[in-house]
N, C-alpha and C positions, 0 to 999 in steps of 0.2 A: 590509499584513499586520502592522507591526510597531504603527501609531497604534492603537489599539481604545477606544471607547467606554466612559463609567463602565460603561453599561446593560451591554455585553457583556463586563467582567470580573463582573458579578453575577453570569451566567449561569454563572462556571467553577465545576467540581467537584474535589473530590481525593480522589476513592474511588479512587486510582490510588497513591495516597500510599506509600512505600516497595517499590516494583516497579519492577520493570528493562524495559523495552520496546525490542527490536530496531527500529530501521526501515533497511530496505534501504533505496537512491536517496532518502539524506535533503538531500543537497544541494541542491536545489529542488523546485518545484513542489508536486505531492499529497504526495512524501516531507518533504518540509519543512513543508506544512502540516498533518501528523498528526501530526510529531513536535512543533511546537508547540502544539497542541492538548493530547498527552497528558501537556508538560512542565506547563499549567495545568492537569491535574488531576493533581499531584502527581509524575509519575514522573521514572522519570531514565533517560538514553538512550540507547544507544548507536548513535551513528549512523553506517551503511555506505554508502559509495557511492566510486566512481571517482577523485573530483578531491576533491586535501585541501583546495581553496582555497575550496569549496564549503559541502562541510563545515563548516570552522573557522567559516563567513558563520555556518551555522544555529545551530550550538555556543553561536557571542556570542547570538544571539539568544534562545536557550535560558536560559540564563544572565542573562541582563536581567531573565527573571521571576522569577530564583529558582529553579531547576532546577539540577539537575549534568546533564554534557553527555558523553559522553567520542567522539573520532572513532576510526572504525578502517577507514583506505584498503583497499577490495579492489576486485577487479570477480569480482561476481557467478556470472559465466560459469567462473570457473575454480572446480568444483566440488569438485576434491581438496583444497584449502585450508580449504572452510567448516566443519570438525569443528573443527579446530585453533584458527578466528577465533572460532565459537561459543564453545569451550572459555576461551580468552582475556579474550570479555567475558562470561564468569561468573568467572572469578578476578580480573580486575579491579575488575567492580562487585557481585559477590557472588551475582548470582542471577541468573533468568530469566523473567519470567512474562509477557511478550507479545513474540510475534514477526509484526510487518508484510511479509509480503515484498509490497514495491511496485517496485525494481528490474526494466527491461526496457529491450532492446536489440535490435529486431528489423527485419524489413525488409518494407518497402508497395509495391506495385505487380502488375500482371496478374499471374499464376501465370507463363505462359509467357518473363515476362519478369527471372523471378529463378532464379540458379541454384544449387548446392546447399547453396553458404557461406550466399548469403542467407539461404536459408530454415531453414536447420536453427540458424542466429545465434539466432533469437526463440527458439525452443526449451531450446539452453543454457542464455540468460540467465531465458527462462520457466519453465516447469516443471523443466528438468532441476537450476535454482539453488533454485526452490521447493521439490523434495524435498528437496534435499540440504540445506537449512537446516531444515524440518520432522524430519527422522529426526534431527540433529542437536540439535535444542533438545528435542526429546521428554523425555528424562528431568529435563531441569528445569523443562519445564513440570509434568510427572506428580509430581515433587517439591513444588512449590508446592500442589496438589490445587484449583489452581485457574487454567492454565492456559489461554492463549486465543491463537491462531492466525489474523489476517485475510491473505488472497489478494488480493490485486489483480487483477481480470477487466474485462472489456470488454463493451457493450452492442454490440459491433459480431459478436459470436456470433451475433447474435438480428436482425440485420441484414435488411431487404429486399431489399438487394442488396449482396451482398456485392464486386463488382468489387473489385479492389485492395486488399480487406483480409483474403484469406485467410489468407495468410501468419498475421499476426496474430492473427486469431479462431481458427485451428485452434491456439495454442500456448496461449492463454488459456482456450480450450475444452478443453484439457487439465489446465490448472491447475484448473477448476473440479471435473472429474471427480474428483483429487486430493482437493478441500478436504473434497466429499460423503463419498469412503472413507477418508481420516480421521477426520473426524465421526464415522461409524460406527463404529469399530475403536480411538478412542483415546478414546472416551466417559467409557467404566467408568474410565480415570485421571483422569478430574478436566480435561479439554482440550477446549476446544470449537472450533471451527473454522468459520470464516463468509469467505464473500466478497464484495466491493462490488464496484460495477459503475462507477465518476465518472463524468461530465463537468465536467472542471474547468477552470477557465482557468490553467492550468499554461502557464510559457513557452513550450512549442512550440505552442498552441493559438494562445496571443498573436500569436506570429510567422504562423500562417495566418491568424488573422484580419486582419491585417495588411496582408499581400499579396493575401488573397482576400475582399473585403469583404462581397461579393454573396453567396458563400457561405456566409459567415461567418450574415451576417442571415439566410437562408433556414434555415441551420441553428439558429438559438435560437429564430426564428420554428415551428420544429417541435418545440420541448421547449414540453409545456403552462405550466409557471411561466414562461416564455418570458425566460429567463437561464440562461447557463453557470453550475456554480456556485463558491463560491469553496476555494481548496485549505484554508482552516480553518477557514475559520465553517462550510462546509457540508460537507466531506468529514473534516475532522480532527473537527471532533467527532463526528459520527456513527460513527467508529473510537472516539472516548473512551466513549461510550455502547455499542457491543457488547462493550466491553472490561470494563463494568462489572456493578454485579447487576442493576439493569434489564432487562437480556438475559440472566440466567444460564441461563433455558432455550429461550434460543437456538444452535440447533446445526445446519452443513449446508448451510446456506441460502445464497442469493444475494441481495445487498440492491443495487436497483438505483437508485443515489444520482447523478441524471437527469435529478431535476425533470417525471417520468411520461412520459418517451422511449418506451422501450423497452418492450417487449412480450415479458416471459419466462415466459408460460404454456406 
């Protein structure tokens, strides 16, 4: 992620150029490859997630292309704290005009075999962290009058069989519900609101592909571009691009970023 080609810094943009961009769970994976993505097109960051050691990784890397980076340790889950952390990085870095919630913590296996921590864990750190940083950033997104909101969702909603991923699709499937009645409701301020769907090879993917090899192929053998994709040439930018006017009258939507996996008719 860090080597990039002449041909793919031509490609960067910086209609992003003096805007503040939240990303939740920046510390790796799809969080680290959006927030690097949206530091080449101009913005500056502030990066939340769990482990500062994580962070400060993405921070440097931030900052190697010329971006300002700033970290702010929370965990997501504890939702009476995010007024206060939002509030913080707008007086820090001055404003607010993209908030990523990609942050999640939740648990996989049959229904019957999780009990009520497990399951309601995905939740907190899912939707119930996605509101509560959404009603939070609101007035300074509607301040900007140009506002922009991505969710992080799952093609495993949309699933053929969903064994063992309920847990997860039912909290994601409420995030998206979310993103929709926002779209609709925070329109008229200037906010639009979209959700992706990845497949990325984010490190916990790495790590199954790993251990599960057979798996692993049968599964990219069924994404028609027949590749997982990458967390920033192919997921962070496509956040830099709904972020921008390209998309400005995009609003509500699910964009399912797959490689034409999934099936969300």
């Amino acid at each position: 992620m860090v080597g990039r080609s002449r041909q793919e810094k031509r490609h960067n943009v910086t209609h992003l150029q003096g805007k503040v961009a939240i990303v939740t769970g920046a510390g790796q994976g799809v969080g680290q490859g959006i927030a690097l993505a949206l530091a080449d097109a101009g913005a500056t960051l502030a990066l939340l997630g769990r482990t500062p050691a994580k962070l400060d990784a993405t921070r440097e890397l931030v900052r190697a292309r010329g971006a300002r980076a700033e970290v702010f340790a929370c965990d997501v889950s504890d939702t009476a704290h995010i007024p206060r952390l939002v509030q913080d990085v707008a007086d820090r870095l001055g404003r607010v005009d993209v908030l990523v919630n990609n942050a999640y913590d939740g648990a996989y296996g049959p229904l019957l075999s999780l009990g009520d921590a497990d399951f309601q864990r995905g939740f907190r750190s899912g939707p119930f962290a996605t509101f509560a940083f959404m009603k939070a950033c609101h007035p300074h997104l509607k301040r900007t009058g140009d506002g922009v909101i991505i969710n992080l969702v799952t093609s495993a909603m949309v699933r053929w069989d969903l064994s063992t991923y309920g847990a997860y699709a039912a909290a994601k499937t409420a995030v998206r519900s979310l993103t929709r009645t926002a779209a609709n409701e925070w329109g008229p301020d200037g906010i639009r609101v979209n959700a992706i769907a990845p497949h990325a090879a984010s490190p916990g993917y790495l790590r199954w592909a790993e251990s599960s090899p057979e798996e692993a192929e049968a599964f990219r053998a069924a994404i028609p571009l027949r590749r997982v994709g990458d967390c920033e040439a192919d997921i962070g930018r496509a956040v830099v691009m709904l972020c921008g006017p390209d998309a400005r009258y995009l609003t509500g939507a699910t964009v399912p970023l797959d490689g034409g996996q999934a099936n969300f008719d």
